[in-house]
N, C-alpha and C positions, 0 to 999 in steps of 0.2 A: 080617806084612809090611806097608809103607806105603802108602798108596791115592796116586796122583797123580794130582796137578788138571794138568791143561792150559792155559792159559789161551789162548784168540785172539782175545777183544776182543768185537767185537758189543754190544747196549744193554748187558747185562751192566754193560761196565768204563765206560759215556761218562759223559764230566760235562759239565756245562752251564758254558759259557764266559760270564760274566758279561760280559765286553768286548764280547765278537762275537756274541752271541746266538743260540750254536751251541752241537751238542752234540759233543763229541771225545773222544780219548785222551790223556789223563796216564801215566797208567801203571796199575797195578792195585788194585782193592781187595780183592782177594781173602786179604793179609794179613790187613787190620782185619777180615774177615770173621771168617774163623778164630778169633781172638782174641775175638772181639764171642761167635759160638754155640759155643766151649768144646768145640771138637771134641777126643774124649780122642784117637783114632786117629791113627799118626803119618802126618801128610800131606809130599809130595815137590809143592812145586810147580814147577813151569815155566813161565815165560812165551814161546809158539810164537812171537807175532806178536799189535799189539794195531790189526784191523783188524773195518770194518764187513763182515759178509758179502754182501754187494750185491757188498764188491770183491773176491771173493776166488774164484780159478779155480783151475787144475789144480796151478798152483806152489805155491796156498799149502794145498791139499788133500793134495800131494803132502808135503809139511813135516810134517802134522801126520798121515800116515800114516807116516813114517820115526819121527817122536816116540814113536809107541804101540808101533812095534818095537824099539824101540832101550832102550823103558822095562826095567829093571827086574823094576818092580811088573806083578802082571796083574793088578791091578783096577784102573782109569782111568776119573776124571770126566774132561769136556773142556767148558770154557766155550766157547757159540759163540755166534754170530751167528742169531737164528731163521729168519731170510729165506733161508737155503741151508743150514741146519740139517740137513737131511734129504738134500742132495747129497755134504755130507760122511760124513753117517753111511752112506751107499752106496756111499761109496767102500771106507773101514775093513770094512764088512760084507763085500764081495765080496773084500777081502783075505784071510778067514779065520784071523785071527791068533786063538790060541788064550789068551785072555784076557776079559775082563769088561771090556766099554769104553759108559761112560753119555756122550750128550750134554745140554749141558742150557743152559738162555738165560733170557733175561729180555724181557718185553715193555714192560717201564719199566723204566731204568735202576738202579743198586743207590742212588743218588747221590739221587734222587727220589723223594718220598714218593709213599709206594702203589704201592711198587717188588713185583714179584714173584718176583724176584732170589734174596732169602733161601729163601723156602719150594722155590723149583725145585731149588738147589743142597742144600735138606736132602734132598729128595725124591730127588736123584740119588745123594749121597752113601750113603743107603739103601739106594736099590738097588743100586748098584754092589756092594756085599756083599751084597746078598741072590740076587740075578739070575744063574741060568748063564751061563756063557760066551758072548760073540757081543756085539752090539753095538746097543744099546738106544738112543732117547730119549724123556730122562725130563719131561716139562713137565703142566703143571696137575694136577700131583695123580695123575697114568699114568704108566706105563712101556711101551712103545711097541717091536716088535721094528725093524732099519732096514728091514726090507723091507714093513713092513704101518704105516706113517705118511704121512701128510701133514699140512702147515699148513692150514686154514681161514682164507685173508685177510679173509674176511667177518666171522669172528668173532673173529677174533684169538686162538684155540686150536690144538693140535696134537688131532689123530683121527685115527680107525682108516681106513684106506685100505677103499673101500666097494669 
């Protein structure tokens, strides 16, 4: 069966606006991903919503909880936003959907060099077939269950909830 990516934006998908001097949404790169590391696995993507997680509350937590239900596939990447990363994976986790659901982000965009984009999302795609059931995130190189993570804004890492 197909693994589906989720997509909803976050550094992950932004690019740098040469005009404006910002960084925003186009749309996704998660096609040229795919194509660029030769994933043999047949992937289903989706694009949820392509927003920063700073903005994203119950409505858009609640979208991408009806997306993991409604999927198909029960093995689920989900690109997110790192900043609420862990709000959303608490949401999914306390649903108990019976399925294998990774979250996973980027700390620099995929778009900019010394992006960490590629290796999170290999790392996720991994585990998502390797991981039981329940609802993980995957960043720097761990796997992370959602109730025993946190972000470290100091260091710019995801760890183990002390």
């Amino acid at each position: 069966m197909a693994i589906r990516i989720i997509i909803t934006g976050g550094t992950f998908d932004k690019r740098y606006d040469e005009l404006k001097g910002v960084l925003n949404f186009k749309d996704s790169h998660l096609p040229d991903i795919l194509r660029q590391v030769r994933i043999t696995e047949r992937v289903e993507l989706e694009i949820n919503q392509l927003v920063d997680s700073l903005e994203m509350g119950d409505e858009s937590r609640n979208s991408i909880l009806e997306a993991c239900r409604r999927s198909a596939e029960d093995r689920i990447v989900i690109t997110h936003g790192t900043d609420r990363m862990v709000e959303t994976a608490k949401v999914l986790g306390a649903a108990g959907l019976d399925k294998t659901i990774v979250l996973t982000g980027a700390m620099v965009p995929y778009s900019v060099a010394g992006s960490d984009a590629l290796f999170n999302l290999g790392s996720a795609f991994q585990a998502v077939q390797l991981l039981p059931r329940g609802v993980w995130v995957s960043m720097n190189g761990r796997a992370f269950p959602w109730n025993g993570v946190k972000k470290n804004y100091e260091k710019g890492v995801f760890e183990t909830l002390a």
